[in-house]
C-alpha positions in Angstrom: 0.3 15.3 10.3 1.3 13.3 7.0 2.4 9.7 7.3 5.2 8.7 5.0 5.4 6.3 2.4 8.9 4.7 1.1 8.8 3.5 -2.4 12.2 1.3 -3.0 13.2 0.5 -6.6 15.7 -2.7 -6.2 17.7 -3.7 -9.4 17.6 -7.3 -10.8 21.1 -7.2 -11.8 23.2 -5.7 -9.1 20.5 -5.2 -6.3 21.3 -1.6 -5.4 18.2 -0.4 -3.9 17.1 3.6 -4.1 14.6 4.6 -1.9 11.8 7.4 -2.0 9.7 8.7 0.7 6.5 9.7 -0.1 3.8 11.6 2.4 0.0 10.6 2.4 -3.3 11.2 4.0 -4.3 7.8 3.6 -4.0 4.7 1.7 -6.5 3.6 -1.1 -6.4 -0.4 -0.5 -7.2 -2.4 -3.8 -9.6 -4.7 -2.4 -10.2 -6.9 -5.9 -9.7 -10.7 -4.8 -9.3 -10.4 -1.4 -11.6 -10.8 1.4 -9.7 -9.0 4.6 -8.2 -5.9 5.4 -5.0 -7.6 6.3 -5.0 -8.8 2.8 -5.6 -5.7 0.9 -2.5 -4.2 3.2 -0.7 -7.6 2.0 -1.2 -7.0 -1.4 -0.2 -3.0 -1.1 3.1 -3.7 -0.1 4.1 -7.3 -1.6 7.0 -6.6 -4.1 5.8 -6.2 -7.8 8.4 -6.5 -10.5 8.2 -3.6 -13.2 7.8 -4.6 -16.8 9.5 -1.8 -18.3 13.5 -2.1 -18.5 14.7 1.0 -16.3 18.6 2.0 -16.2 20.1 1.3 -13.0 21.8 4.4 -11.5 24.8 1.7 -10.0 24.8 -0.5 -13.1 24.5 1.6 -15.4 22.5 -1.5 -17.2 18.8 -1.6 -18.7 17.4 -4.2 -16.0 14.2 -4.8 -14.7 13.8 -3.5 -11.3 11.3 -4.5 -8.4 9.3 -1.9 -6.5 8.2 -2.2 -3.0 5.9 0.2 -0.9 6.8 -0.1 3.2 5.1 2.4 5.9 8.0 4.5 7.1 5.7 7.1 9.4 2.8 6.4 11.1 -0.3 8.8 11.7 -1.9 9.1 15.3 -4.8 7.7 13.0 -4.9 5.5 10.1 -7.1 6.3 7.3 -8.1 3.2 4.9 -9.6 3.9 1.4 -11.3 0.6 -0.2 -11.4 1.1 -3.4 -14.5 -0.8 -4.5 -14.6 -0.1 -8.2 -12.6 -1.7 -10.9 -11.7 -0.1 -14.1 -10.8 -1.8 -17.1 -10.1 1.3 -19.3 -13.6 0.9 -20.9 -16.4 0.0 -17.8 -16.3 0.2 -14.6 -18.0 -2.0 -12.3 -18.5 -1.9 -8.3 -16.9 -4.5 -6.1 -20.0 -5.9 -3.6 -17.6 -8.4 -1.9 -17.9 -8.4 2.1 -14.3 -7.3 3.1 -13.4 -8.4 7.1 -11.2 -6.3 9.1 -10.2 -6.2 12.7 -10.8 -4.5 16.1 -7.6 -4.3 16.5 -4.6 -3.7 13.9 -0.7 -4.0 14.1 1.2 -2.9 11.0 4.9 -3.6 12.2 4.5 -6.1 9.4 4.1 -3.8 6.4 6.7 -0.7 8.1 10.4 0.1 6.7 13.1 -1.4 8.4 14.5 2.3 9.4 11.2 3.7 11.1 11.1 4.5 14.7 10.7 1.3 16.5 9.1 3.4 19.6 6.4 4.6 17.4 3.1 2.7 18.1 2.4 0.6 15.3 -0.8 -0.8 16.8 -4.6 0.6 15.9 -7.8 0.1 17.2 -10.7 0.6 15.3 -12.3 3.9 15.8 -14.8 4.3 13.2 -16.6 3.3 10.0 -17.6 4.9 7.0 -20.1 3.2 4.6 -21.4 5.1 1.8 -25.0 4.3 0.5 -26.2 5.8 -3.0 -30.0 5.4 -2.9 -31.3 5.9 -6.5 -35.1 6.7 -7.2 
């Protein structure tokens, strides 16, 4: 079962909002300067503003536009994905930071405002993956 993404593009000028759903596996959390799993879910769907001009399908005017990511449809389990390497475009370097997360987990915070409000939006944790490289 895919859980669903929706990506909304809101327009600076006239605020007409499209929105696109999206399905996923998973989400890959960027965990660079933060320190808890509630943050890194923070971060994935606080609204960014786009620095390329787009041309508003309303408008009709080159604006700037802001993007948002919101959970729309929830899995029976939730799959999390630190990514704990940043990439610059030239090296690459691992992120050792000790990231927190809880037991327990509601993301009614980070859903759309049209998903099913009888869907449980509370996780507990089930399991952890930790990947060791040993190098002789």
């Amino acid at each position: 079962m895919f859980d669903l993404f929706l990506f909304q593009l809101c327009c600076c000028n006239c605020n007409s909002v499209s929105n696109t759903f999206e399905p996923s596996l998973g989400w890959s959390l960027e965990i660079e300067d933060v320190n808890t799993l509630w943050k890194a879910l923070e971060s994935f769907t606080c609204v960014e503003k786009l620095e390329d001009q787009l041309t508003c399908d309303n408008c009709k005017e080159k604006v700037t536009k802001e993007k948002q990511l919101r959970f729309d449809k929830l899995p029976p389990v939730a799959t999390f994905h630190l990514k704990r390497f940043t990439n610059d475009g030239v090296t690459m370097e691992k992120i050792f930071d000790h990231i927190e997360f809880p037991l327990e987990l509601d993301l009614s915070p980070f859903m759309s405002s049209n998903h099913d409000p009888e869907v449980c939006q509370n996780f507990r944790l089930f399991c952890f993956v930790k990947l060791e490289i040993f190098e002789s």
